[in-house]
N, C-alpha and C positions, 0 to 999 in steps of 0.2 A: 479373853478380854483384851480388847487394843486398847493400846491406852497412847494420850498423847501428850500429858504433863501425868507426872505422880511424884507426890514425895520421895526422896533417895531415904529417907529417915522412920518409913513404914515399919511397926516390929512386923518379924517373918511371919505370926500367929496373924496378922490380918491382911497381908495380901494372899496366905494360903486359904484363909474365909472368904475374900471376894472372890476366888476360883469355885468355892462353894455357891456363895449368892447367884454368881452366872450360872451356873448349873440347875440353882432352882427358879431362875428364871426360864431357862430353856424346860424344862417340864411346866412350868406355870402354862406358856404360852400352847403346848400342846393336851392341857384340860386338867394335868395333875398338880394342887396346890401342896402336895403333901411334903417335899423337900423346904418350899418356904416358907410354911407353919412350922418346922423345925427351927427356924430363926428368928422367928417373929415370939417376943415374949408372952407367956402363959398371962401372966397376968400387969396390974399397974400400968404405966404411962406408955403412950404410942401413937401415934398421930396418924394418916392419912389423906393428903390432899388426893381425889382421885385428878382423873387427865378428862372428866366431862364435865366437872367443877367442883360434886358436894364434896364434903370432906366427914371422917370418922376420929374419933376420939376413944382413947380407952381401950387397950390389949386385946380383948375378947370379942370388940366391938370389928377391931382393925382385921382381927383372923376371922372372923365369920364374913366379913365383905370381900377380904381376898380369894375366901372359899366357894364364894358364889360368885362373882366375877368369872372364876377361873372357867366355872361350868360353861363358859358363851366362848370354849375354846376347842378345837378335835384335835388330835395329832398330827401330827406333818407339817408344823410351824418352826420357826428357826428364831431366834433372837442371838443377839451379842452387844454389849456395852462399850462404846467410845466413851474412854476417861477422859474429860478433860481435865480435872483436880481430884486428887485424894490426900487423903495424911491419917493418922493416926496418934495422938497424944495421951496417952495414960488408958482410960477406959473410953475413952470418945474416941471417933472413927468418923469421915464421908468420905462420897466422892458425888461428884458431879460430873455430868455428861449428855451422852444420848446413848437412850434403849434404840437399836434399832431390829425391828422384826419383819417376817411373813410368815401372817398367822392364817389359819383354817377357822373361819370364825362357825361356830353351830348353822346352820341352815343354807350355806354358800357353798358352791363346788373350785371358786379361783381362789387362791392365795391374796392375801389380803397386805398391802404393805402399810407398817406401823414406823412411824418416827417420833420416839418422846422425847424432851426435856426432861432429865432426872437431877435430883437431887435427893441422896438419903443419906441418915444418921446413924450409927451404930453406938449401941453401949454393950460394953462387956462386962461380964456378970461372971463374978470366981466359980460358980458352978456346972453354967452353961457357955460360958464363951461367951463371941461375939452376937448381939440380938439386932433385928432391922426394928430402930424404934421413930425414923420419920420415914416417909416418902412422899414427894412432891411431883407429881409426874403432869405436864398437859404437851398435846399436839407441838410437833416444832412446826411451824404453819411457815416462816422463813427466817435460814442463817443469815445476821450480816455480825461479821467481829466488829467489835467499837473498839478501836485504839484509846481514844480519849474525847472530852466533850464535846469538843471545838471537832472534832473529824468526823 
């Protein structure tokens, strides 16, 4: 994970779980969803904006779309997450950045390059740790930094 802003004040239990989310990203993109159903809550609240527009609602809802998504992936794809902000306060957790991949999409023989906008949410849970309970993902189609409004 590069990162290029992050809290100094992160507890150690959740930037050693964002080493985990990267990881189940990197399997995500290569067709296995199985590490990021592990972090995604069983059940209750969870959100999903996808990156083609619809969006999903509701724990079982969010892992059965991540589970079939992932299927439209082969192996031999690569991803890694630019932070630009994280933090961690109590049981709440993001970070925000860019997913950046090349992915093997199903039915393509070239590697496929991916640039998202992310934003996701974490709750943690005394029993299972940290859970991915938003994710906001669309196209970065172009960076420009905005200093402020007048620039």
């Amino acid at each position: 994970m590069s990162s290029t802003r992050s809290s100094a004040t992160e507890p150690a239990d959740f930037a050693a779980f964002m080493k985990q989310r990267e990881e189940a990203a990197a399997a995500y993109v290569c067709g296995d969803p199985s590490p990021l159903d592990a972090i995604v809550p069983g059940e209750g609240a969870a959100t999903f904006f996808h990156p083609r527009g619809p969006f999903v609602v509701g724990a079982a809802e969010v892992r059965a779309r991540y589970d079939h998504d992932a299927a439209s992936f082969e192996s031999g794809g690569t991803t890694h997450f630019e932070v630009l902000q994280s933090g961690a306060s109590g049981d709440l957790a993001f970070w925000t950045g860019f997913q950046v991949a090349e992915v093997r999409m199903r039915g393509r023989d070239a590697l496929v390059p991916m640039r998202l906008r992310v934003t996701e949410v974490f709750r943690r849970t005394e029993k299972s740790g940290w859970k991915l309970v938003h994710r906001h993902a669309d196209p970065a189609v172009e960076e420009k930094k905005v200093v402020g409004l007048g620039g």
